[in-house]
PASEBA-1860 file (N, C-alpha, C; in nm, 3 decimals):
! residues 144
1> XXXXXXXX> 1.476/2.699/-0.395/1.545/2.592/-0.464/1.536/2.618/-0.614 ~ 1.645/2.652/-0.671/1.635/2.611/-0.884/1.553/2.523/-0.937 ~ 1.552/2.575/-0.995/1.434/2.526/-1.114/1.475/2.298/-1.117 ~ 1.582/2.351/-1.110/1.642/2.224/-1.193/1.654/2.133/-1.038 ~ 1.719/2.193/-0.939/1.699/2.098/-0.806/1.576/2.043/-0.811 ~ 1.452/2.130/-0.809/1.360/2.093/-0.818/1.301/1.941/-0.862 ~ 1.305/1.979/-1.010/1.303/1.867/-1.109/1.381/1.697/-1.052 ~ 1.498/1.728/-1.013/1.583/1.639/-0.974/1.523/1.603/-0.880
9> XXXXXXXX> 1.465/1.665/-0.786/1.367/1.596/-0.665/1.262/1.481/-0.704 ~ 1.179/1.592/-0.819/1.090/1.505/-0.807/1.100/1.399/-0.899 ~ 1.232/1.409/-1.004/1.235/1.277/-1.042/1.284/1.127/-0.937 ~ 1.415/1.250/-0.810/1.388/1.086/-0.723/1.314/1.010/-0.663 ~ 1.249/1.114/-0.624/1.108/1.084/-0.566/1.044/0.948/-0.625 ~ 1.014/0.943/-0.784/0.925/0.882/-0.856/1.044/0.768/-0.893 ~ 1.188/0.758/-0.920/1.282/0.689/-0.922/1.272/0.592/-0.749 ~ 1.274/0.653/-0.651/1.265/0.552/-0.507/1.129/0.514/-0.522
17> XXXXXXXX> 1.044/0.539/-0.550/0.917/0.500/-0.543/0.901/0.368/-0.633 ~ 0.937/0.388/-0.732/0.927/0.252/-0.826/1.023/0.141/-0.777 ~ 1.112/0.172/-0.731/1.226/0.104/-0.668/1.169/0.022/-0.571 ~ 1.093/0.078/-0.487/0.999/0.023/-0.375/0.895/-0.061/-0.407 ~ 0.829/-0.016/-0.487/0.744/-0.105/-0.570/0.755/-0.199/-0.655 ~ 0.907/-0.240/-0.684/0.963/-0.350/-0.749/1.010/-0.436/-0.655 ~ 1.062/-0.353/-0.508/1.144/-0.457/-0.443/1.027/-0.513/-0.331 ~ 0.939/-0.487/-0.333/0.785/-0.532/-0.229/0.758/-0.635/-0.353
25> XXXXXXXX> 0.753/-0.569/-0.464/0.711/-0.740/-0.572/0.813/-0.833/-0.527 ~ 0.918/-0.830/-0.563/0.981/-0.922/-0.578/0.976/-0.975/-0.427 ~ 0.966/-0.919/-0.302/1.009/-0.983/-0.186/0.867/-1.042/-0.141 ~ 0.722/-1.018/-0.250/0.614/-1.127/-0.180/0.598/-1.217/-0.317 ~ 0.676/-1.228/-0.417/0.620/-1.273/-0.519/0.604/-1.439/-0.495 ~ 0.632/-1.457/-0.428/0.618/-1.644/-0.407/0.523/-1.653/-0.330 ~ 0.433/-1.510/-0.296/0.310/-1.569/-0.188/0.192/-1.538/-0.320 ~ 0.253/-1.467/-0.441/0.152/-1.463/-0.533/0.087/-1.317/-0.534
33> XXXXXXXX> 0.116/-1.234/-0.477/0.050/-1.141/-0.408/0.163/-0.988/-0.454 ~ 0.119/-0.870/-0.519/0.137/-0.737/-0.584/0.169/-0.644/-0.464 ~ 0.247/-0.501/-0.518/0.182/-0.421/-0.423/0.046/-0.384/-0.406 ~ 0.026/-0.368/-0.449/-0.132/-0.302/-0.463/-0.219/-0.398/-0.360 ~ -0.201/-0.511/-0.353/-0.242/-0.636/-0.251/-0.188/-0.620/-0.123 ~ -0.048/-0.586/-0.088/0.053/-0.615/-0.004/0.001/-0.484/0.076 ~ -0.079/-0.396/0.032/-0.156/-0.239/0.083/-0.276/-0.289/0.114 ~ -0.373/-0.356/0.022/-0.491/-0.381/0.078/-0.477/-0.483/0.168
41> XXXXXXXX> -0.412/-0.566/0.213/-0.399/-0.671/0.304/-0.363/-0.574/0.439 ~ -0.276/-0.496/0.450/-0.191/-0.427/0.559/-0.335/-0.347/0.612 ~ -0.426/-0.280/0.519/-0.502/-0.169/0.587/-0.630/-0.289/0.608 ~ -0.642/-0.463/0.558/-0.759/-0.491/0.652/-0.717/-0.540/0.753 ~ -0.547/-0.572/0.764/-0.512/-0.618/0.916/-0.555/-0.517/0.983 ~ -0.537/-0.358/0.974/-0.537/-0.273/1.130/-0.749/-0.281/1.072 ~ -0.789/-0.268/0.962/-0.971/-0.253/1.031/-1.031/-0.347/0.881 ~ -1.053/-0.456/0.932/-1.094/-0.539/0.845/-1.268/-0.551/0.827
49> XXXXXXXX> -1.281/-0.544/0.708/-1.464/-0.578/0.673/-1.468/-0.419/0.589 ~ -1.348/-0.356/0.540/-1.405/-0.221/0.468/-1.448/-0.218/0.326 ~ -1.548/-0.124/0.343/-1.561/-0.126/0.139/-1.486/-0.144/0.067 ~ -1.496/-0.184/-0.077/-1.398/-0.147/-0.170/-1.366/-0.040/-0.183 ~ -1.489/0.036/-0.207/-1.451/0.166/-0.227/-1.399/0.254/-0.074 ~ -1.461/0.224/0.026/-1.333/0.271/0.123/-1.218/0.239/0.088 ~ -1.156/0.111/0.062/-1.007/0.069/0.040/-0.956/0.171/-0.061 ~ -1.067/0.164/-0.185/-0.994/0.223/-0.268/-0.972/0.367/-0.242
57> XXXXXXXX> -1.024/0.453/-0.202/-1.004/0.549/-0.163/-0.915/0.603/-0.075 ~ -0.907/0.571/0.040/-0.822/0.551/0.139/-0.694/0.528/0.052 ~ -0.660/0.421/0.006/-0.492/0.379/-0.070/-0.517/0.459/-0.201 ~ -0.589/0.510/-0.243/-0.598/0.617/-0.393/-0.578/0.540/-0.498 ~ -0.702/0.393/-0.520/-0.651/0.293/-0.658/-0.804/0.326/-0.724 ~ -0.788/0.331/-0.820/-0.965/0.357/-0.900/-1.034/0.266/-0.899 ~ -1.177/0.263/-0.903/-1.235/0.150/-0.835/-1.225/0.005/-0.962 ~ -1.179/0.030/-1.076/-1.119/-0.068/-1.131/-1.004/-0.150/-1.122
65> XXXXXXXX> -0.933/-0.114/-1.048/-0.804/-0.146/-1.026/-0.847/-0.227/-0.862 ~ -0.949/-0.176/-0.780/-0.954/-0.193/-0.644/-1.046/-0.329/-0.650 ~ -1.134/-0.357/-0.793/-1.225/-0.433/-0.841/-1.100/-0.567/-0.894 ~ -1.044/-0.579/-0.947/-0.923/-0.614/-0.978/-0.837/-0.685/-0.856 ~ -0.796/-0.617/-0.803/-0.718/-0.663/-0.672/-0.814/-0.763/-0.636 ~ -0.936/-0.682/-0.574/-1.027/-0.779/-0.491/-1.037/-0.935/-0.519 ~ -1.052/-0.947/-0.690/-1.080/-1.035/-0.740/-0.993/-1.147/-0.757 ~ -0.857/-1.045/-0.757/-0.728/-1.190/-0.742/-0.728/-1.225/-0.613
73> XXXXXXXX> -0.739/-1.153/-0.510/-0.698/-1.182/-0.395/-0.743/-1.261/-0.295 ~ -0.939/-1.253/-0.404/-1.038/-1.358/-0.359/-1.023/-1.474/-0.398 ~ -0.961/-1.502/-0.550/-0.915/-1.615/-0.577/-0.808/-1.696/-0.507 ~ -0.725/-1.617/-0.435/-0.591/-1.664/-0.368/-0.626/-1.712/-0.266 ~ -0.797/-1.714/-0.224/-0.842/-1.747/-0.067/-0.797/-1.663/0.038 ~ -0.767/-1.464/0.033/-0.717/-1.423/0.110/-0.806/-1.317/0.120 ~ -0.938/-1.311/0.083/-1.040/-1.240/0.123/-1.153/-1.256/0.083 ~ -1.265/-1.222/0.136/-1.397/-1.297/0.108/-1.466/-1.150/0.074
81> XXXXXXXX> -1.574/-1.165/0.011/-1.648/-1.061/-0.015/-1.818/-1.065/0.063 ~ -1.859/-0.970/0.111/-1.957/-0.970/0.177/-2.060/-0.874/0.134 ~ -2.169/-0.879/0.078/-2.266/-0.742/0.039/-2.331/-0.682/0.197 ~ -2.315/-0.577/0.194/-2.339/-0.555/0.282/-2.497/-0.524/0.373 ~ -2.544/-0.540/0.441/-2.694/-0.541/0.481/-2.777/-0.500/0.416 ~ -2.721/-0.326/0.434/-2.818/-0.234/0.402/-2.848/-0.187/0.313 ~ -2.704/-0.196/0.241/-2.647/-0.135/0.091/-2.610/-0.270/-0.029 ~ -2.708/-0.357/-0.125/-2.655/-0.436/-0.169/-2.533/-0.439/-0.271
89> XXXXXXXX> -2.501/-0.270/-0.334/-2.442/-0.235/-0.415/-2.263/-0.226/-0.360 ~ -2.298/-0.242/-0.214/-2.152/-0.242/-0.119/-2.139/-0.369/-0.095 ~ -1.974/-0.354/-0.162/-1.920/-0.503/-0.106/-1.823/-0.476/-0.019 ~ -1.804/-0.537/0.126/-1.712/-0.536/0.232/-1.605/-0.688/0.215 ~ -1.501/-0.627/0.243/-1.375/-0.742/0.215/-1.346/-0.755/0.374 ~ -1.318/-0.903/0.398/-1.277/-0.945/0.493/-1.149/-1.076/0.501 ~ -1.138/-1.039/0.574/-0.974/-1.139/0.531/-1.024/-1.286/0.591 ~ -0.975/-1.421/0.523/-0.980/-1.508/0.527/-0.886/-1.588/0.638
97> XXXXXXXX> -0.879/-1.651/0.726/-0.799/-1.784/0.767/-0.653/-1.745/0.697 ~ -0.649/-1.823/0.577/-0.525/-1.771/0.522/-0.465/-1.663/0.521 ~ -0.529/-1.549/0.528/-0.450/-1.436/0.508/-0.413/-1.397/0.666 ~ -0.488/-1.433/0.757/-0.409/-1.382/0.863/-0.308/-1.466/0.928 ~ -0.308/-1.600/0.861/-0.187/-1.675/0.918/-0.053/-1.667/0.819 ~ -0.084/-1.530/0.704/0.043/-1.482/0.627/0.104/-1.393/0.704 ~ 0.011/-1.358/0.797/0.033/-1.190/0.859/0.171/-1.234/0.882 ~ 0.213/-1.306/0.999/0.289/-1.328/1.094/0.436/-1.320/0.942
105> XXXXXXXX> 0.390/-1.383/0.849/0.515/-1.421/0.771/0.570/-1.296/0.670 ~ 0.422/-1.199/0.640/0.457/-1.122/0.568/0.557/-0.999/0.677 ~ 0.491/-1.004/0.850/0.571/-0.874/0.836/0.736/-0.840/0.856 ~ 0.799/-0.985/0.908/0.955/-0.958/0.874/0.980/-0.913/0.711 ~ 0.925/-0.974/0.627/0.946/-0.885/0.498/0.927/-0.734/0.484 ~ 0.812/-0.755/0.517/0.805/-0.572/0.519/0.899/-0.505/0.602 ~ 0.944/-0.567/0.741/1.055/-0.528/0.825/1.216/-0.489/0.696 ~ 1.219/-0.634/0.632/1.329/-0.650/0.560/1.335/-0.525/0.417
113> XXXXXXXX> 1.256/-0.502/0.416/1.216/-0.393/0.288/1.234/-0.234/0.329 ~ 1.190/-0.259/0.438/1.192/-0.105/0.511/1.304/-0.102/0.566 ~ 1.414/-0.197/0.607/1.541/-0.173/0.661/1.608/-0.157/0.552 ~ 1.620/-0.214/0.422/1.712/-0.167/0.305/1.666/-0.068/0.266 ~ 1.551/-0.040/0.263/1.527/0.145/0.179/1.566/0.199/0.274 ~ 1.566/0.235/0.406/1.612/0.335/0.514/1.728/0.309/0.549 ~ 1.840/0.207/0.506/1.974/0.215/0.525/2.054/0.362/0.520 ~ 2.135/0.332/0.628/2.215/0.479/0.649/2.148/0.605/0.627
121> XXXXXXXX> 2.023/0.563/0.660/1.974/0.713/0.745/1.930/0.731/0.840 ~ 2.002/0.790/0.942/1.995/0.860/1.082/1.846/0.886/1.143 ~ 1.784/0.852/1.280/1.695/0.872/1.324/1.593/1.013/1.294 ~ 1.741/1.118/1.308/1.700/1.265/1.298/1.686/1.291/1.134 ~ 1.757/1.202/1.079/1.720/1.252/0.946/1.593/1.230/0.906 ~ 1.563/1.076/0.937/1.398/1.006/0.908/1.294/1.113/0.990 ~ 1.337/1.177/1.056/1.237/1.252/1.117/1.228/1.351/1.017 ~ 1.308/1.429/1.024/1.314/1.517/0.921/1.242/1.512/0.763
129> XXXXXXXX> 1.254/1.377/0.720/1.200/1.365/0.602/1.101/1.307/0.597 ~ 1.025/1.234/0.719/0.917/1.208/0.727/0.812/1.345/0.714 ~ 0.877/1.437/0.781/0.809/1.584/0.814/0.765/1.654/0.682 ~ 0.907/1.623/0.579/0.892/1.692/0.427/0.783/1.608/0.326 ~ 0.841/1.472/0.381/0.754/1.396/0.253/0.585/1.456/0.320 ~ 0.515/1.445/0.450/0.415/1.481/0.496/0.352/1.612/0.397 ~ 0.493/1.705/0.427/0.430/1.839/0.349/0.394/1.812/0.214 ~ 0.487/1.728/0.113/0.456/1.675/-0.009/0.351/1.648/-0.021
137> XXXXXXXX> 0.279/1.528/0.037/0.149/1.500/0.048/0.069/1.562/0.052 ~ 0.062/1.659/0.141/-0.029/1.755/0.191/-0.025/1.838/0.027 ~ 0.074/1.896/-0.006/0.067/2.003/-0.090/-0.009/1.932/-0.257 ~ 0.094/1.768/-0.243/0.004/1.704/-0.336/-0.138/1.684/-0.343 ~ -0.195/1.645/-0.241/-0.342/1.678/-0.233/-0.435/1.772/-0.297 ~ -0.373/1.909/-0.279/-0.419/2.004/-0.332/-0.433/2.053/-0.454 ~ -0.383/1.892/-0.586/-0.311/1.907/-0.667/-0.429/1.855/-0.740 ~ -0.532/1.798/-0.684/-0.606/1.690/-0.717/-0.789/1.741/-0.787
END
């Protein structure tokens, strides 16, 4: 690929990406709640009670930013903080009452978000570019 295709990639790349990250704001902003939230909420629905610093790691936010989240999100009544037994320096997040009776509401949004970014593209194509963006990742990793 040219130099310049190149470039053009990876500026769409970072062009859909922000795009996504504006239109997830705007489609939870009346629950009060960021992307950066709308990620840590999703990964304690599938395993809830994880470190911060698992979270943060896992979603790749610095532990200031993951310190941050926590803290609004504890205020919003949508996660509790727990020190953990063994380790007092570990705090485990666990989702609150409230946050799992958002679940149900947040995920047609996320449904609704993921059907307008993937408009008019073909099963085989999403396969296909699921496969590339994968390699991206992968190769990004190595970047680190």
């Amino acid at each position: 690929m040219a130099q310049e295709q190149e470039l053009e990639l990876a500026f769409a790349i970072l062009k859909t990406s922000e795009a996504i990250r504006r239109f997830v704001a705007h489609a939870y902003s009346d629950v009060g709640i960021d992307f950066n939230d709308i990620r840590i909420l999703y990964r304690l629905f599938m395993f809830d009670g994880q470190s911060q610093s698992q979270l943060a790691t896992v979603l790749e936010l610095d532990p200031m930013t993951m310190s941050r989240c926590a803290s609004r999100m504890e205020g919003l009544d949508l996660v509790r903080r727990e020190t953990a037994a063994t380790d007092s320096r570990v705090k485990r997040l666990f989702l609150t009452a409230k946050a799992h009776g958002l679940k149900e509401t947040l995920k047609p949004r996320s449904e609704q978000v993921l059907d307008r970014v993937l408009a008019g593209i073909s099963d085989a194509d999403l396969e296909e570019l699921n496969g590339c963006v994968e390699r991206l990742c992968q190769n990004g990793a190595t970047l680190s």
